[in-house]
LUMLODREN-154389 format. One record per residue (C-alpha): x negated, y negated, z negated. Coordinates in steps of 0.02 Angstrom, whole numbers, plus 50000, padded with zeros to 5 digits. Layout:
<recs>
<rec east="X" north="Y" up="Z"/>
...
</recs>
This chain:
<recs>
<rec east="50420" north="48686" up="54382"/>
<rec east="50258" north="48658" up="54285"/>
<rec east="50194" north="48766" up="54120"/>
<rec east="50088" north="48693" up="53975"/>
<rec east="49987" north="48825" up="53924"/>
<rec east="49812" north="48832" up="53821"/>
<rec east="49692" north="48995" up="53809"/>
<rec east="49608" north="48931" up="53674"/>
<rec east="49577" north="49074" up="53544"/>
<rec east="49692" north="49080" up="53400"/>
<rec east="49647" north="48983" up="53232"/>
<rec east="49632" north="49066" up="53062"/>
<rec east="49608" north="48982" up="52911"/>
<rec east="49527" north="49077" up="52736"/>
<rec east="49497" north="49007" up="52566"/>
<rec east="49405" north="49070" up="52445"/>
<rec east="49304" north="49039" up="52282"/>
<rec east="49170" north="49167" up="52308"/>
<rec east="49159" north="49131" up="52498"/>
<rec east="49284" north="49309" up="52541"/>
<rec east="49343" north="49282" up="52712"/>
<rec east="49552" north="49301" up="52762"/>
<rec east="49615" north="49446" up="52793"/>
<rec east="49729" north="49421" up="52966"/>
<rec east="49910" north="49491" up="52986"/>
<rec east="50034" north="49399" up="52871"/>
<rec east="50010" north="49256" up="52761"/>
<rec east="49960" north="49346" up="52577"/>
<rec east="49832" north="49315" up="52449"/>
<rec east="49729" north="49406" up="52333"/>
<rec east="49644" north="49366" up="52163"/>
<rec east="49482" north="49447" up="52099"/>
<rec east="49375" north="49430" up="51953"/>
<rec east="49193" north="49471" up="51904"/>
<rec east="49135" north="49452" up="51736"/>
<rec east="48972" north="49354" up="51695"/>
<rec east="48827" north="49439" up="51617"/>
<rec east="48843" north="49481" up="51449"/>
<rec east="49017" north="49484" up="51446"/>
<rec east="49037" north="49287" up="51416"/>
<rec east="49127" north="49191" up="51557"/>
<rec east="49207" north="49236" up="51705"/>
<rec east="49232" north="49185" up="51893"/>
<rec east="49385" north="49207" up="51988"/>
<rec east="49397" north="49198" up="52170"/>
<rec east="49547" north="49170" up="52271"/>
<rec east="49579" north="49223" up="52456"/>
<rec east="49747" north="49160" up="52547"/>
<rec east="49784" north="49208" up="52711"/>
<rec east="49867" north="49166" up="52865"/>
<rec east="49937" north="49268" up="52994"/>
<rec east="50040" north="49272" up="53148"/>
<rec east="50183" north="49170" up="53124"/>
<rec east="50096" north="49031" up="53017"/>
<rec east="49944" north="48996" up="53135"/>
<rec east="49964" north="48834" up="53230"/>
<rec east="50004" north="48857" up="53418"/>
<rec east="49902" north="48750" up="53515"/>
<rec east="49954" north="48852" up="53690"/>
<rec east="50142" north="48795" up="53645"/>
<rec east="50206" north="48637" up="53619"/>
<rec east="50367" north="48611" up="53540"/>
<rec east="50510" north="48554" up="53647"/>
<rec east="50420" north="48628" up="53780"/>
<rec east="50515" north="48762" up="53927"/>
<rec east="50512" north="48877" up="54057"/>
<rec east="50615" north="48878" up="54200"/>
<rec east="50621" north="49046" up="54294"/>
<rec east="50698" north="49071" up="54455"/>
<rec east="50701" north="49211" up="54557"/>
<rec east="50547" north="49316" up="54608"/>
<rec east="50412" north="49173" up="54550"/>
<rec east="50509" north="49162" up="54367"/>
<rec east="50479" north="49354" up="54373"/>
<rec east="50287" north="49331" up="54424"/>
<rec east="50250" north="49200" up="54290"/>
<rec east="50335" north="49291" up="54160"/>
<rec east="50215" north="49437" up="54220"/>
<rec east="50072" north="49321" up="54210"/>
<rec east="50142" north="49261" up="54002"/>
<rec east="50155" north="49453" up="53982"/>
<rec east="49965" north="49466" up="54031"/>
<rec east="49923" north="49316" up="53923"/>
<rec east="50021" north="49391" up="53786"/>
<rec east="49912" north="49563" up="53785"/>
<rec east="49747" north="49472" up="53807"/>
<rec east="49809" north="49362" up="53642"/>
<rec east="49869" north="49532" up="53571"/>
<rec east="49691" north="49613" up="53601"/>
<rec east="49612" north="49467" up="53547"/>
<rec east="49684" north="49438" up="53388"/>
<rec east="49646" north="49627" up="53346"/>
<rec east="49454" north="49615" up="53378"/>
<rec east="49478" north="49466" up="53270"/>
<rec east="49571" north="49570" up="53147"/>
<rec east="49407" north="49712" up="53161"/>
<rec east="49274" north="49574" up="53137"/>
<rec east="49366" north="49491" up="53005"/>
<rec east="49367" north="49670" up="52907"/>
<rec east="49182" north="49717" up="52955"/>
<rec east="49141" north="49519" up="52865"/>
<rec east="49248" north="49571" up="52727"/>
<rec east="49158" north="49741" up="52697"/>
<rec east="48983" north="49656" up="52705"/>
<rec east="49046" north="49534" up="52573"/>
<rec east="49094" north="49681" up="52457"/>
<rec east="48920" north="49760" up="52490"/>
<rec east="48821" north="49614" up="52435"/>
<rec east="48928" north="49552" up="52305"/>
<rec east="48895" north="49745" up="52250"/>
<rec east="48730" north="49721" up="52258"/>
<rec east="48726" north="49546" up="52186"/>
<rec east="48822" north="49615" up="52030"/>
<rec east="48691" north="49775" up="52010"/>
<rec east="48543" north="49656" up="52026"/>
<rec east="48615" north="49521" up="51910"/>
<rec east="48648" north="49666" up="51780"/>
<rec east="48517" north="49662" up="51627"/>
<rec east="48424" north="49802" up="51592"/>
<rec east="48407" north="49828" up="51407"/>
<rec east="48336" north="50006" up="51391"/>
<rec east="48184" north="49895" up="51367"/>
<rec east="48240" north="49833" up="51185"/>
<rec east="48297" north="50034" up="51105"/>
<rec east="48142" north="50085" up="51029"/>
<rec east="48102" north="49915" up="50949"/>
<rec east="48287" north="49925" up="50897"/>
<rec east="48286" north="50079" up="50844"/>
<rec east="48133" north="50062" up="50728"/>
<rec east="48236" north="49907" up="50669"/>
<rec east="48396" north="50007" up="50605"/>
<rec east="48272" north="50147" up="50534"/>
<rec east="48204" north="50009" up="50435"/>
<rec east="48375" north="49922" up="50405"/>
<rec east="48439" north="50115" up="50333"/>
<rec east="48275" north="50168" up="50253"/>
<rec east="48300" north="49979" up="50145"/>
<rec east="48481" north="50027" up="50124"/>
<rec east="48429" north="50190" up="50044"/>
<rec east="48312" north="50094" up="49944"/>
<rec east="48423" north="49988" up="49878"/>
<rec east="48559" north="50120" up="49818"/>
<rec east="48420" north="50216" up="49733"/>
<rec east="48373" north="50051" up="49650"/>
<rec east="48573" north="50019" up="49612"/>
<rec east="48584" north="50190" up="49549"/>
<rec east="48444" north="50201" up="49442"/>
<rec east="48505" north="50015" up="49372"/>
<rec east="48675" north="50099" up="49321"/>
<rec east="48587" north="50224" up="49250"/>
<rec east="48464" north="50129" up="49138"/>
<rec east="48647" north="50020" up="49111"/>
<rec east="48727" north="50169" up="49044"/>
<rec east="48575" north="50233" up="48940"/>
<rec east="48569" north="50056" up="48869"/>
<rec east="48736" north="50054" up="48807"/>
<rec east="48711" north="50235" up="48735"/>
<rec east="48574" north="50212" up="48615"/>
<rec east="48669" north="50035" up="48588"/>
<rec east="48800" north="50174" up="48544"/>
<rec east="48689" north="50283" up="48439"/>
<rec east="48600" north="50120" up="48362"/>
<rec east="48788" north="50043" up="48293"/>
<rec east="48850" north="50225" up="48235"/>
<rec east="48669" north="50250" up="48121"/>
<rec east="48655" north="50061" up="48072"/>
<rec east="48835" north="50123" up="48000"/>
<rec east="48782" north="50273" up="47925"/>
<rec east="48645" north="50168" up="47845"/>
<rec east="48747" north="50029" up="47773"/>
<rec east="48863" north="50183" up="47691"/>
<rec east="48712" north="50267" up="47629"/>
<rec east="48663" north="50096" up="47549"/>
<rec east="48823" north="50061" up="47486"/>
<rec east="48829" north="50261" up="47405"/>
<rec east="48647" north="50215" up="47317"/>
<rec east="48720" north="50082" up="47271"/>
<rec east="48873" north="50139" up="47196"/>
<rec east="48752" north="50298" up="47098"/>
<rec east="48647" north="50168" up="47020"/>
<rec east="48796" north="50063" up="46960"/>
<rec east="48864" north="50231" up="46873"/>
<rec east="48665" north="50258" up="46806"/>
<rec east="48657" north="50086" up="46752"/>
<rec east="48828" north="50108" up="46657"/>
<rec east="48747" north="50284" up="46570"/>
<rec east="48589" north="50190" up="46511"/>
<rec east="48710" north="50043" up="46421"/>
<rec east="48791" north="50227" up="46344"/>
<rec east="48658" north="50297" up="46305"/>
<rec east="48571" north="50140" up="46232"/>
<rec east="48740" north="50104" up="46130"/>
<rec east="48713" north="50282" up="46025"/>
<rec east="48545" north="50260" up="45997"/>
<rec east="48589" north="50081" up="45897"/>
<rec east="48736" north="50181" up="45833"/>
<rec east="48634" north="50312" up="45772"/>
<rec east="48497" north="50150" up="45714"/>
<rec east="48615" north="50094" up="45628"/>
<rec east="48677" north="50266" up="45518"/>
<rec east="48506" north="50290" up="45502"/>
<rec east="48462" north="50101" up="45415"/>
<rec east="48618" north="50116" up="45318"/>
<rec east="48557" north="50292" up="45253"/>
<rec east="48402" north="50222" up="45202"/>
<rec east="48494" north="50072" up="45116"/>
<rec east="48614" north="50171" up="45034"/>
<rec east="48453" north="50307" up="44970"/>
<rec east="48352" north="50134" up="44918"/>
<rec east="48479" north="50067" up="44821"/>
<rec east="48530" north="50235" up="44736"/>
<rec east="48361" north="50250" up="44672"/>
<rec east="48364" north="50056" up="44605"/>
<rec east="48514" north="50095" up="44527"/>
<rec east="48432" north="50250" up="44455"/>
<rec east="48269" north="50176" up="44400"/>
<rec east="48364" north="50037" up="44305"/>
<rec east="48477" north="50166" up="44217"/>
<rec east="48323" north="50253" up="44164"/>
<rec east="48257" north="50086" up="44108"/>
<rec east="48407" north="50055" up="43995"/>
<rec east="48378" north="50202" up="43925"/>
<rec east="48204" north="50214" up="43888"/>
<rec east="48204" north="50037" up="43810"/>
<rec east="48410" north="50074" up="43709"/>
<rec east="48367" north="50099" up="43536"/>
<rec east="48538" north="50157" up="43503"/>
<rec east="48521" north="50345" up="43481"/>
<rec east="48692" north="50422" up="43502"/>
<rec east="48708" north="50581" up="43417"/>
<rec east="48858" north="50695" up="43477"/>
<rec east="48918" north="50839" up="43403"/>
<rec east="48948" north="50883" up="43592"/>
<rec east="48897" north="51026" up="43678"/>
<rec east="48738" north="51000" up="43743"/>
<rec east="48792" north="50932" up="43953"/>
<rec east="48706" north="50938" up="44097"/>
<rec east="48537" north="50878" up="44120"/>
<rec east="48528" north="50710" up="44203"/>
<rec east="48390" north="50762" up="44348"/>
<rec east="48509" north="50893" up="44397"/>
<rec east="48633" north="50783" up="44412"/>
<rec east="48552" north="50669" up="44502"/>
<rec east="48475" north="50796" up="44627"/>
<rec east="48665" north="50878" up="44653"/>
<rec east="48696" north="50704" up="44710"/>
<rec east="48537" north="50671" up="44817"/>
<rec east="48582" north="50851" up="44923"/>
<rec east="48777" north="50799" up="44931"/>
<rec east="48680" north="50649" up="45028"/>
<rec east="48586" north="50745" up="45105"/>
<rec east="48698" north="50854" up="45178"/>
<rec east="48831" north="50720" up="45206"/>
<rec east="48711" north="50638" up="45292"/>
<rec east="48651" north="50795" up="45383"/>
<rec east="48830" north="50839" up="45433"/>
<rec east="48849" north="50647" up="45508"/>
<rec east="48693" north="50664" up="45601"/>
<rec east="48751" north="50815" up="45660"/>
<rec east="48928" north="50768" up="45709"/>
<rec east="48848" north="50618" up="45797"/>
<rec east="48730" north="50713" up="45898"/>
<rec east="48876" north="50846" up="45921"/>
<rec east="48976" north="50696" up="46014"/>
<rec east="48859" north="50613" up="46098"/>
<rec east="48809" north="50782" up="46183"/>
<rec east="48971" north="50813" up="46232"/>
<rec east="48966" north="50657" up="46287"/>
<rec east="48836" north="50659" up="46394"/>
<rec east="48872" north="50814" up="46442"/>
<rec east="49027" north="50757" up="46501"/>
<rec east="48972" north="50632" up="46594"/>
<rec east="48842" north="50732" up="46643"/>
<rec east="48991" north="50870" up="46754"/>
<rec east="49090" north="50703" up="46785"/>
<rec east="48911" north="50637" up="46874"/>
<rec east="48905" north="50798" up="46978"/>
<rec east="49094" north="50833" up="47029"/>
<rec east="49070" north="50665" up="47096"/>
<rec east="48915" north="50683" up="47165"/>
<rec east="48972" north="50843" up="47261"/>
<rec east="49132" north="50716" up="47315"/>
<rec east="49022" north="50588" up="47364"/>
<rec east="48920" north="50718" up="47454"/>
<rec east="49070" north="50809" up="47571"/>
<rec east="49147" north="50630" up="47582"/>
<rec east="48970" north="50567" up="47673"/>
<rec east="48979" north="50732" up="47777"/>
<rec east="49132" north="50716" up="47835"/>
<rec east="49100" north="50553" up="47883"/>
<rec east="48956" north="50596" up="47983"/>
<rec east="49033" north="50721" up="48069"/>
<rec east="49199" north="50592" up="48098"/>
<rec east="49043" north="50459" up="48157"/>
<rec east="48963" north="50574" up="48267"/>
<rec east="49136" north="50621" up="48333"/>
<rec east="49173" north="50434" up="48382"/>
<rec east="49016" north="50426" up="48462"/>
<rec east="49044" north="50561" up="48594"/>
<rec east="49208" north="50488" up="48615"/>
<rec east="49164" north="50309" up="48627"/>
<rec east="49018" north="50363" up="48742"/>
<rec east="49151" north="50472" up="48854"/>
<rec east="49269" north="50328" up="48845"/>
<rec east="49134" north="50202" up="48911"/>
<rec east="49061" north="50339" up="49070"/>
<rec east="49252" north="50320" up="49110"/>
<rec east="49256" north="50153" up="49076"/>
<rec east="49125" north="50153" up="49220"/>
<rec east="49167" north="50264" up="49341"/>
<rec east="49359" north="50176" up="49345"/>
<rec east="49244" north="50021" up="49391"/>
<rec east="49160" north="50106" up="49540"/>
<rec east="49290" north="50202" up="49591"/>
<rec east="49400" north="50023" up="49598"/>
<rec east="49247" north="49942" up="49682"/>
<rec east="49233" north="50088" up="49810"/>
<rec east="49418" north="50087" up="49838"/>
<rec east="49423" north="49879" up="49884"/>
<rec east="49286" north="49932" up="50014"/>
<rec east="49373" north="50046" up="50093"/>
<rec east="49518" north="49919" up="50116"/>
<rec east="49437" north="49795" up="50153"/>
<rec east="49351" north="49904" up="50278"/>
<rec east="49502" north="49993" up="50351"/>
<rec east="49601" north="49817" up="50350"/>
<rec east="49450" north="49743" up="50467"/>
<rec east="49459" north="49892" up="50572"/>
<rec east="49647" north="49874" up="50593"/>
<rec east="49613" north="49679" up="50641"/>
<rec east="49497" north="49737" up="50765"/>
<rec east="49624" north="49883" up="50832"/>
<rec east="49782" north="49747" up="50834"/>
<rec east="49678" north="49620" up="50937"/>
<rec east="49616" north="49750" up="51074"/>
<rec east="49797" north="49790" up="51077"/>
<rec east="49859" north="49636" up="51102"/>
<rec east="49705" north="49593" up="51231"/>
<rec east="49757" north="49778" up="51310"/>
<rec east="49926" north="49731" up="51325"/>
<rec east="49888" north="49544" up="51387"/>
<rec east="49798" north="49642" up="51536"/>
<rec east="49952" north="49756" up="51563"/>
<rec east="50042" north="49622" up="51593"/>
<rec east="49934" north="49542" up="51704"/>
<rec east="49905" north="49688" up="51793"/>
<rec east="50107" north="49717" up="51814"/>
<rec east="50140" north="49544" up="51855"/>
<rec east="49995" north="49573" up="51997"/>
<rec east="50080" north="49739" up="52043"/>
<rec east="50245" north="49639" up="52070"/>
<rec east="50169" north="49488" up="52177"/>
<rec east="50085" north="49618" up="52301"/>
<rec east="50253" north="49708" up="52298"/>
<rec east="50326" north="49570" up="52346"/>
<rec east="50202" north="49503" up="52470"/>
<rec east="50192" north="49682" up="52529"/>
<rec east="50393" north="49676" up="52581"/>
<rec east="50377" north="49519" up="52653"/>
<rec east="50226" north="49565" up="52766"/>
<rec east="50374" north="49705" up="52817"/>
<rec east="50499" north="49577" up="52850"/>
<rec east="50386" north="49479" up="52951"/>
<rec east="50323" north="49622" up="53033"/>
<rec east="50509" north="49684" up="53072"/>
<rec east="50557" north="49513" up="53135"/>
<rec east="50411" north="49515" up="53278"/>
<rec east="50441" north="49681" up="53300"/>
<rec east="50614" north="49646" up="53351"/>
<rec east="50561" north="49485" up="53450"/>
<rec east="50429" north="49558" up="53565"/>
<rec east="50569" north="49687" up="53597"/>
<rec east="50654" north="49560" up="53664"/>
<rec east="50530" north="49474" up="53742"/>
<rec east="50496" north="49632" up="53844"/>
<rec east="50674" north="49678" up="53859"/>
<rec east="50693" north="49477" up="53951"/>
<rec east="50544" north="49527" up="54063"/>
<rec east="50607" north="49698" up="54106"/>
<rec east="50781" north="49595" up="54177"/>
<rec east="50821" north="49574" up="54370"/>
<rec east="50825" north="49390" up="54350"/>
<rec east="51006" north="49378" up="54422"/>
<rec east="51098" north="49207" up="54386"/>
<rec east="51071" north="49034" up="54448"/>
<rec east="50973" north="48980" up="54301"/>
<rec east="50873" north="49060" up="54125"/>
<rec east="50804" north="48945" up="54006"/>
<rec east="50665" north="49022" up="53907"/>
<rec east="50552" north="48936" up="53756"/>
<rec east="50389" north="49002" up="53722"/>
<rec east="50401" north="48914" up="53568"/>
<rec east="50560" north="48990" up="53501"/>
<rec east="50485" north="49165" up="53557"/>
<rec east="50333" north="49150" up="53435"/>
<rec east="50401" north="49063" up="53285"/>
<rec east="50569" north="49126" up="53261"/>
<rec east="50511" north="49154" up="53088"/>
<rec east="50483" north="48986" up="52988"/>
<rec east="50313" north="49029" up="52899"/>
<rec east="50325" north="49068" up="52721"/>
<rec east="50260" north="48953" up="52607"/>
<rec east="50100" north="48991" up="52503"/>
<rec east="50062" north="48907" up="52329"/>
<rec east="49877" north="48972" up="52268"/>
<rec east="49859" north="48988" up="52099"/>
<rec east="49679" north="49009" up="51995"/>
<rec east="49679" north="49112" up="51840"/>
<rec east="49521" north="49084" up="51738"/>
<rec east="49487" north="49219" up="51616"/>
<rec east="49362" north="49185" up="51487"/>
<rec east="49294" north="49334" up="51378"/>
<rec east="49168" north="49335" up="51226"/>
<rec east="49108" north="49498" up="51212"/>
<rec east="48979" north="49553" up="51048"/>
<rec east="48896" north="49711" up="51034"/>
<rec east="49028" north="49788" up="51170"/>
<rec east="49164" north="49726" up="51088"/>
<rec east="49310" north="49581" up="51151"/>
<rec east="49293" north="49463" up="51007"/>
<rec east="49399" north="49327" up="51108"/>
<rec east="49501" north="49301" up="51274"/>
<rec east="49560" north="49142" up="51333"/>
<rec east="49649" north="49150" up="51490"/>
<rec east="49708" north="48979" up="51569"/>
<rec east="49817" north="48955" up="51756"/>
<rec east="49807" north="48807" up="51878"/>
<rec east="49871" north="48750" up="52042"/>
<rec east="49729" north="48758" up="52168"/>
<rec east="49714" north="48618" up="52291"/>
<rec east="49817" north="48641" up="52488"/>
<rec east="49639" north="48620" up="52576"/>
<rec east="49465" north="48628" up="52539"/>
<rec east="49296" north="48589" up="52660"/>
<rec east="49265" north="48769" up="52702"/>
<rec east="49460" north="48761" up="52767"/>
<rec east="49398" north="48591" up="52858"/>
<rec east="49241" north="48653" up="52917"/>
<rec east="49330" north="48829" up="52979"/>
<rec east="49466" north="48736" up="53068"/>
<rec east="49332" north="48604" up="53172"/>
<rec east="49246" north="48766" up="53203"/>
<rec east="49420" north="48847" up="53289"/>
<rec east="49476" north="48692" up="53364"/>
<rec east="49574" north="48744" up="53536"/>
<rec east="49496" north="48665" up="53696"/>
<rec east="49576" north="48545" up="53792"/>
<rec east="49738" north="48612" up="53871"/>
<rec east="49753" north="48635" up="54067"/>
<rec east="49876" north="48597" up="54169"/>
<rec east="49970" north="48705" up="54307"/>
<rec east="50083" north="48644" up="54429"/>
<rec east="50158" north="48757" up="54582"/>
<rec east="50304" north="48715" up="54676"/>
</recs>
């Protein structure tokens, strides 16, 4: 009966991105990410591991037994029992190393990530006496847009006050206007009775001129009439007498017309004179009520136009604020949806430990139950002609699981410690890589040995 055996340490195989050794019992892996400096770009790293059941068995070939028989099957299976404990305890300090690696790894990637950090305490004060200048200009230019609505709105008042006098003016004009029309129309009255009375007064004289022509010629006849007419008559009236009778009935009639026409033409005048005034007092209230009516538009129109212009701002203020509040809301909605991309990562994580978790427990159930029987086969008397035992069936009963590594590149755009964009993008990574090559020519087993007893 011969035995195959090699004590060549066990093999374990790691990969990983950032150079993070393998953690050993059960095949698992693990993803981690570190953000580059300034929040743009990232690096993942990716760790898969190999345990127990998935190492390769260079001690065992397949197809390969053990015969026991009697007391030397029950000394060699003694002597695999040994073998097993010193692979047990070796595969534990293994396990110890491999952790005290892993921790030093975490230290100086620690370290690494504190040192790569930049400091930039060293750019506040010049930044700071940057936004007091940035405000202090802001503050400058309100007070310059204030005091430009303000010289706005004083403009358009005495434009206001300008139009409403200009007004007043043009009805003051057009009043004069009107007055000297009516004084113009008065003088062609007033001229018209003075030719009137021109007139009486030429006839008068015409009417006196010929009365004494027709006198003087009567007189003539009868200073040059030789016919002397004697009349028994009683003596009439003298002639002179007569004719001054006559002369004052002119005069008087002529008096009395003179006197009737200055009569009516002072009435006249002096009713046109009370018509003048009633409608220069109408003209008068009319142009004060209008001034008061103007100077009542004014204030109005002047009201009307500060509301006019404080609808404006108050409209201009309230697009701000939406358009404000709406790029806030952007802002909020995208760290919500970049918050709830991360939950989901985080729970799809959760799940793939969970589930590499439970089957670390199968596997660790399943040799568990095999080294049970393994000790259960070497605690038996050995009685029966013949027990046929593989090593090989013994340390893989469990097929090793298979492993697919994935690589999940995050890439994050950060501004002003803000996300402004995530991309996130998933790949298969390659079965082998040269630190797996290099690791496994480093573990190769030695040559096996031989035993042969009879």
């Amino acid at each position: 009966m011969s035995v195959r055996y090699s004590n060549a340490p066990r093999s374990f195989s790691s990969m990983s991105a950032s150079g993070t050794p393998a953690l050993m019992g059960g095949r698992y892996s693990s993803n981690s990410m570190f953000g580059g400096a300034g929040g743009r770009g990232s690096r993942i790293s990716m760790s898969t591991f190999q345990g127990v059941s998935s190492a390769p068995r260079p001690y065992a070939q397949q197809n390969s037994a053990v015969l026991v028989n009697g007391a030397d099957d029950k000394g060699k299976m003694q002597d695999l029992n040994c073998r097993l404990d010193k692979y047990l305890s070796q595969v534990r300090t293994l396990e110890e190393s491999n952790k005290k690696l892993e921790d030093q790894i975490k230290e100086e990637l620690l370290k690494r990530g504190s040192q790569g950090t930049r400091d930039w305490s060293v750019y506040d004060e010049p930044l700071a006496d940057l936004r007091g200048r940035i405000r202090d200009t802001t503050m400058d230019n309100a007070q310059l847009l204030l005091q430009i609505d303000n010289a706005r709105l004083a403009a358009d008042d005495f434009k206001v006050k300008f139009e409403s006098e200009l007004a007043l003016r043009q009805g003051v004009e057009q009043d004069i206007a009107g007055l000297r029309k009516i004084i113009d129309d008065t003088n062609m009255c007033r001229l018209q009775l003075e030719s009137q009375i021109e007139a009486t007064q030429e006839e008068l004289a015409f009417l006196r001129k010929n009365h004494e022509e027709d006198l003087a010629n009567l007189r003539s006849q009868i200073t040059n009439s030789n016919v002397s007419v004697e009349l028994n008559a009683p003596k009439g009236q003298d002639m002179n007498e007569t004719i001054s009778k006559i002369r004052d009935q002119y005069e008087k009639t002529t008096q009395k017309s003179q006197e009737d026409t200055n009569a009516w033409f002072q009435d006249k005048f002096d009713k046109l004179t009370a018509e003048v005034s009633l409608n220069t007092e109408a003209l008068q209230d009319g142009q004060t009520e209008l001034t008061t009516l103007r100077r009542e538009k004014q204030a109005l129109e002047v009201d009307l136009q500060a509301l006019h212009n404080m609808n404006h701002t108050l409209e201009d203020t309230l697009m701000d604020t939406q358009n404000r509040y709406g790029q806030k809301m952007t802002e909020l909605n995208q760290q919500l949806r970049q918050l709830e991309a991360q939950l989901a990562d985080l729970r799809a994580q959760a799940e793939r430990q969970a589930g590499e978790y439970q089957a670390l427990l199968n596997l660790k159930s399943k040799l568990e139950e095999e080294i049970a029987d393994y000790h259960r086969l070497l605690g038996d008397d050995g009685q029966g002609d013949r027990v046929e035992f593989s090593l090989d069936q013994a340390l893989q009963a469990a097929p090793p699981p298979q492993t697919r590594k994935r690589v999940i590149i995050v890439n994050q755009e950060i501004v002003d410690g803000k996300v402004v964009s995530r991309h996130q993008m998933e790949a298969d990574a390659p079965n082998g890589s040269a630190e797996d090559e290099d690791e496994e020519e480093g573990t190769r087993s030695p040559p096996e040995q031989e035993v042969t007893s009879d």
